[in-house]
C-alpha positions as CSV (number, residue, x, y, z in Angstrom):
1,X,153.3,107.7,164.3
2,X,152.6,105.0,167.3
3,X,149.9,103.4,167.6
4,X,148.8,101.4,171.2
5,X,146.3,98.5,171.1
6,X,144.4,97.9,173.9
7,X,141.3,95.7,175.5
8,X,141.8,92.0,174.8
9,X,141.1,89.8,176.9
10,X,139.5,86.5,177.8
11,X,135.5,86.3,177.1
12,X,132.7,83.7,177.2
13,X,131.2,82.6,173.8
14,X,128.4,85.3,173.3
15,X,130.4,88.2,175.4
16,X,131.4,91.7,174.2
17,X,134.9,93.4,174.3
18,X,136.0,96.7,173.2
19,X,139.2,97.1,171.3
20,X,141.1,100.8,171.4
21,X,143.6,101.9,169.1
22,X,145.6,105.0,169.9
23,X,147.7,107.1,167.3
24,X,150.3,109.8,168.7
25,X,152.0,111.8,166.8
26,X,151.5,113.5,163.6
27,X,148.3,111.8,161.9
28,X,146.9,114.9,160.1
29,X,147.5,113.0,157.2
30,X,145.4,110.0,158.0
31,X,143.5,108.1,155.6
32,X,142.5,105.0,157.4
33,X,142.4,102.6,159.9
34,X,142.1,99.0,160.5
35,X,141.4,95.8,162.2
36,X,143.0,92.7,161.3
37,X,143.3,89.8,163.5
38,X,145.8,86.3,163.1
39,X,143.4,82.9,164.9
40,X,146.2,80.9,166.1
41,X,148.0,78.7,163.0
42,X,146.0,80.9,160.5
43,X,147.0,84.1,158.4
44,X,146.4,87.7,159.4
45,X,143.0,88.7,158.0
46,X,141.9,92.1,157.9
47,X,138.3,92.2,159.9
48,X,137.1,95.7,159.9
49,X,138.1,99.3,158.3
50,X,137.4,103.4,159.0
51,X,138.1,105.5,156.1
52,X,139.0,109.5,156.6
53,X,135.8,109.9,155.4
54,X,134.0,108.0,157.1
55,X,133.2,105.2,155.0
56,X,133.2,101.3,156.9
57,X,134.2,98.0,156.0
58,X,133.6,94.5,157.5
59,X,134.4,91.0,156.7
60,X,131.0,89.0,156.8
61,X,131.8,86.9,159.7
62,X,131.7,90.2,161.7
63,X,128.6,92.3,159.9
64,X,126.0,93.0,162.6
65,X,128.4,92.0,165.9
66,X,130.9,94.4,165.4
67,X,131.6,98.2,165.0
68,X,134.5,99.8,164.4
69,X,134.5,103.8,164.8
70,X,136.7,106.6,165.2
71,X,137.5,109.6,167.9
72,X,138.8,112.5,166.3
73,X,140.1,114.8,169.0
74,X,141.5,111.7,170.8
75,X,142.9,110.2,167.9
76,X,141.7,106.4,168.8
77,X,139.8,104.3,166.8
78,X,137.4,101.4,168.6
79,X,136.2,98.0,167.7
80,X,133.1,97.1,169.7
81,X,132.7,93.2,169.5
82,X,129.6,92.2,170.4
83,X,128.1,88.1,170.2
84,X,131.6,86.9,170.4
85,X,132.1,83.5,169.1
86,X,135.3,80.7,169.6
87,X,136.0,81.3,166.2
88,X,136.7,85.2,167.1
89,X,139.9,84.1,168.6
90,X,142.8,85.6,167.6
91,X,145.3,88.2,168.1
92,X,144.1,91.3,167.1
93,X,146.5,93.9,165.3
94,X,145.2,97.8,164.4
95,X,146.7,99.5,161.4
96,X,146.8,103.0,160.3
97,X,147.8,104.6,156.7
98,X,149.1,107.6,157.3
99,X,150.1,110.0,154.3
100,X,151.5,107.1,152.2
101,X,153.0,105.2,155.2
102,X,151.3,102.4,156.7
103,X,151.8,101.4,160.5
104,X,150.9,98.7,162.8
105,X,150.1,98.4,166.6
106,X,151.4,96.1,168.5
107,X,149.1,92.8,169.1
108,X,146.1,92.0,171.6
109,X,145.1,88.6,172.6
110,X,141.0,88.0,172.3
111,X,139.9,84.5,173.6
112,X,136.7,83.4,173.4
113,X,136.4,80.4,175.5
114,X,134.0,79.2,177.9
């Protein structure tokens, strides 16, 4: 299993991004994805999460500006941010359990700066 991270970028404080997240490979086993992101000089963090059944998770810095959702038949998961703030900065890493293996994408750079 791969997964490809795309959609960072630089945005103005109150701007939207999209995030994608594309498996390949086998994932008929999949039981989850996920959102984390690392702010410069801080830990990684997870921010948002998709169950296999559906079921969603957020931090509370995020509830109500972003969505995270899922694609079956093109196997990509999302992350709408919406009202982004300076504190949103980070780079932002998906993750994926698959079976009882966990993989990570590679990293994409959000800046919110005006």
């Amino acid at each position: 299993v791969q997964l490809q991270a795309s959609g960072g970028g630089l945005v103005q404080p109150g701007g939207s991004l999209r995030l994608s997240c594309a498996a390949s490979g086998n994932i008929s086993a999949f039981k989850s994805m996920s959102w984390y992101r690392q702010p410069p000089g801080k830990q990684r963090e997870l921010v948002a999460r998709i169950d296999a059944g559906g079921s969603l998770f957020y931090i509370e810095s995020v509830k109500g500006r972003f969505t995270i959702s899922r694609d079956r038949a093109k196997k990509t998961v999302s992350l709408q941010m919406n009202s982004l703030r300076p504190e949103d900065t980070a780079v932002y890493y998906c993750n994926s359990w698959v079976g009882s293996a966990g993989y990570w994408g590679q990293g994409t750079q959000v800046t919110v700066s005006s």
